[in-house]
N, C-alpha and C positions, 0 to 999 in steps of 0.2 A: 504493500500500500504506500511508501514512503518514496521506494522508489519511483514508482508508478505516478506517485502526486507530484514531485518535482522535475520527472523525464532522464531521468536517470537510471542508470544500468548498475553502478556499484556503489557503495557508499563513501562519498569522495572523502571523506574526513576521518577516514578510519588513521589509529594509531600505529599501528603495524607497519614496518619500515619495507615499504613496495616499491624500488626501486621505479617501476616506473611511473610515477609520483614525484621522484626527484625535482627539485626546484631547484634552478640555476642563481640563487642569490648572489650577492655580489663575492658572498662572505664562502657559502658552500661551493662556489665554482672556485674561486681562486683555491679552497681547501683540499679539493679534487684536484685542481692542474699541479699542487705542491706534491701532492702524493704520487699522479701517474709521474713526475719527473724526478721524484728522488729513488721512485723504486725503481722506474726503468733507467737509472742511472748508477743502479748497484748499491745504492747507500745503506748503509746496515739499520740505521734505528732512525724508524721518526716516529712523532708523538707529536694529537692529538688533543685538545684537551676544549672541554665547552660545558658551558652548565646543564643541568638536570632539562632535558627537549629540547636543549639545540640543533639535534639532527645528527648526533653520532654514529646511531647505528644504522642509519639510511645512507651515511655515507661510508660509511665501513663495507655495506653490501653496494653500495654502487663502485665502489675500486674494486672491489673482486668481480665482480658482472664484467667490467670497463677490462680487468687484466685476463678472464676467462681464456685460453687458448694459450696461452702465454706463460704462465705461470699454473706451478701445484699449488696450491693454496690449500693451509692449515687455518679453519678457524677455531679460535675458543670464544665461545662466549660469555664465559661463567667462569674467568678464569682462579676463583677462592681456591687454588687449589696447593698444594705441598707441593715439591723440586720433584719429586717421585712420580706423583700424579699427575701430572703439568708435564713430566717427559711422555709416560705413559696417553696420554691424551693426544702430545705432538704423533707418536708413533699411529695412533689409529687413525689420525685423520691425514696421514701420508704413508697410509696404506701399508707399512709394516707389521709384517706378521708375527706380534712377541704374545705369548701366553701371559694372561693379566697377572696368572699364580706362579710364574716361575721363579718369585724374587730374586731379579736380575737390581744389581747395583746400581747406581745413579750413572757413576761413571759406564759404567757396561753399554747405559741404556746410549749415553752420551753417544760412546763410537759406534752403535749399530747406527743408530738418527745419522751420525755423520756418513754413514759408509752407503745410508740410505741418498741421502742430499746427493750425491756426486751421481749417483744411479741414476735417478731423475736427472739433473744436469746433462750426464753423459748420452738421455734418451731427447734432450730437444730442450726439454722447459726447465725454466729457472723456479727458483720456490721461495713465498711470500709465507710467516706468518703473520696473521690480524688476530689481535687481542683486546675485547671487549670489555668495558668497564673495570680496567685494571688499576684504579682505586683501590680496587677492594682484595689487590693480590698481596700475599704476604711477603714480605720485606725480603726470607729468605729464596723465596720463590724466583722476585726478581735477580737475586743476585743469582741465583743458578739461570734464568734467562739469558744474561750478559754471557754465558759460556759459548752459545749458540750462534752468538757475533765470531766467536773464535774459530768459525767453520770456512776459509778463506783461502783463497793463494794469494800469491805475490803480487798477482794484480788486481784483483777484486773479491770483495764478499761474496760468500757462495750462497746464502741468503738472506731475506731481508726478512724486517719485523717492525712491523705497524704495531702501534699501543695509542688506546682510544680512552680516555678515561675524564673525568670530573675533576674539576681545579684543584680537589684534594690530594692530587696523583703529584702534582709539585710539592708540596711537601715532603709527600712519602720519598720522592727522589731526592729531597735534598740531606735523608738519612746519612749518617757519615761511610756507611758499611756500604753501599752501595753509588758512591762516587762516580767508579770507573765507570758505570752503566751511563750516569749523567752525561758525562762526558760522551760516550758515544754515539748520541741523541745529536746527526747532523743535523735534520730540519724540525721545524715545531712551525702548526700550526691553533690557535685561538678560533673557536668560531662563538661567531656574536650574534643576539639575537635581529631578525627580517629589521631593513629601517621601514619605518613610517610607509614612503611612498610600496615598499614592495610586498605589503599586508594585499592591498588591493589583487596585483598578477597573482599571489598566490593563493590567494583566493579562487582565483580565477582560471589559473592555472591546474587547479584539482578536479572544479567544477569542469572543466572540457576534457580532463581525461576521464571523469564516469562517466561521460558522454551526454553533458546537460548542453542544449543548444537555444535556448530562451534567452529571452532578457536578460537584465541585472537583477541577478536572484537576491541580493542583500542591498539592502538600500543603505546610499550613502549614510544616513545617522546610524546605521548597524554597522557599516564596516568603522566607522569611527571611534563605537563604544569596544569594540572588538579589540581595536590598536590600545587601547586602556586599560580592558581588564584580562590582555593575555598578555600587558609587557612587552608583546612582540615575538614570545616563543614559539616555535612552529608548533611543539606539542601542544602548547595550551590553545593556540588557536584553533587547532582541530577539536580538541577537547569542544568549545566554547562551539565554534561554527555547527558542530552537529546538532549540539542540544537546543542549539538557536533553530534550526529548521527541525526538529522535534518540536520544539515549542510552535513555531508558526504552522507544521503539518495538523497538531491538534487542533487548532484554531478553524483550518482549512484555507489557509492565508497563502497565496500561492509568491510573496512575497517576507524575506526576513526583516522584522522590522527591530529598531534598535533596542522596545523592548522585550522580543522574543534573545537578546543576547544578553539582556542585566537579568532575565530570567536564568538562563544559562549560566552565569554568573553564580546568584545563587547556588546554581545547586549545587555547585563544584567546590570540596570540600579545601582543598587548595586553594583555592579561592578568598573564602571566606574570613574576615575580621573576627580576630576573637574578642571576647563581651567587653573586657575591658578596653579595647582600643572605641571599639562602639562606644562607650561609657565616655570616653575620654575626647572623644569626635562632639558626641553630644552637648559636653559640658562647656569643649569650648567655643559653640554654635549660643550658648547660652549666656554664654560671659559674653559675646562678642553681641548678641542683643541687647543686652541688658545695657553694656557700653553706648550703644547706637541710641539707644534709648536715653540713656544720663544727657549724653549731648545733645538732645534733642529739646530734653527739658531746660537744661542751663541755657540754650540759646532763647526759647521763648522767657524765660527770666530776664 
């Protein structure tokens, strides 16, 4: 019914990172062309780093889609994992056949992964890993990571290793045990939330991949309140964009209007002001009347 009321075939604002969705921002294209050119340039470690919906992992799966042919690519996505587990992991997803029970040593695991890499190499493709949300990987973890740069000849890296993570992943790098890895971090890319003007194409840009061919489905006062209560983060605006045409599909409103988005608003719990700031918004709406008001009396005095 939803899609059917809007003319639409999928649901354009889904969260789910669908590459072909990708939006060519100022911020995500230039994050894209830093990637295809450091990795098809051999560079061992780049990193990644953007707040909580800026489009990490839509862009972590569009360099892999982008390098598909080209490269084996290892991803993790979840990479909480031990130096043991984390090799273990690398191995099944390049396809090395090690028995999960055979406790083989770290080191052990080390030289098959390496004896593996040059295999691959020696058949055509180079090999990329991508590792997701590596904020959250343990300190020891990375430093067994940095081993993995040591896989190289005289003239270049023999693979490369993308790391995607939350501005909390600077920190963890700046651990003292883990230096040399910093150090080996040639490119770094920031991505920063859609500006102002590019809320609108990408709005619009979603809207013609589900296949909406209509009018302007959000009306200018929607996309305005839209740029306000998502910050400008691609997650949140999707968040917010859906729930707004939920709200105007119930209505039967074949238009989003600005307040089918402070509806949306609401209901998003990220969103939401807690009591006290409400409390404290109110008071000072009250002190600043009550001001307007003193002077209002003193001047008729």
């Amino acid at each position: 019914m939803y899609l059917e009321h809007f003319g639409v075939k999928e649901f354009p604002f889904s969260i789910t990172p669908d590459t072909s969705y990708f939006f060519s921002s100022g911020a995500s294209q230039e994050a894209l062309n830093t990637l295809l050119f450091a990795v098809r340039s051999g560079e061992g470690f780049i990193k990644i780093t953007g707040e909580v919906g800026t489009g990490k992992s839509l862009l972590c799966r569009k360099l892999m889609a982008s390098l598909e042919g080209e490269f084996k690519i290892a991803y993790i996505p979840n990479p909480y994992l031990e130096p043991h587990a984390l090799f273990m992991e690398l191995a099944s997803e390049l396809e090395l056949d090690v028995d999960q029970t055979s406790g083989l040593e770290q080191h052990q695991l080390l030289k098959m992964l390496t004896l593996n890499v040059l295999k691959i190499i020696h058949g055509g493709k180079r090999v990329l890993i991508c590792l997701d949300e590596t904020q959250a990987m343990p300190i020891e973890t990375l430093e067994a990571l940095r081993l993995l740069t040591n896989i190289e000849t005289e003239k270049r890296k023999l693979l490369q290793v993308v790391i995607f993570g939350q501005p909390e992943l600077e920190d963890k790098l700046n651990h003292p045990s883990i230096r040399q890895l910093k150090q080996r971090i040639a490119f770094h890319y920031h991505l920063t939330p859609l500006t102002r003007k590019e809320i609108d194409y990408y709005v619009h840009h979603r809207l013609k991949i589900a296949g909406y061919h209509g009018g302007k489905l959000f009306s200018p006062m929607a996309l305005w309140m839209l740029k306000i209560k998502s910050k400008r983060v691609p997650r949140l605006v999707n968040i917010l964009a859906h729930k707004a045409m939920l709200s105007a599909f119930g209505k039967k409103e074949n238009v989003v209007s600005m307040f089918d988005v402070i509806d949306a608003a609401n209901d998003t719990d990220s969103l939401r002001k807690p009591n006290w700031v409400k409390a404290a918004q109110l008071l000072l709406l009250l002190l600043i009347g009550s001001y307007i008001a003193y002077l209002g009396w003193m001047y008729l005095q």
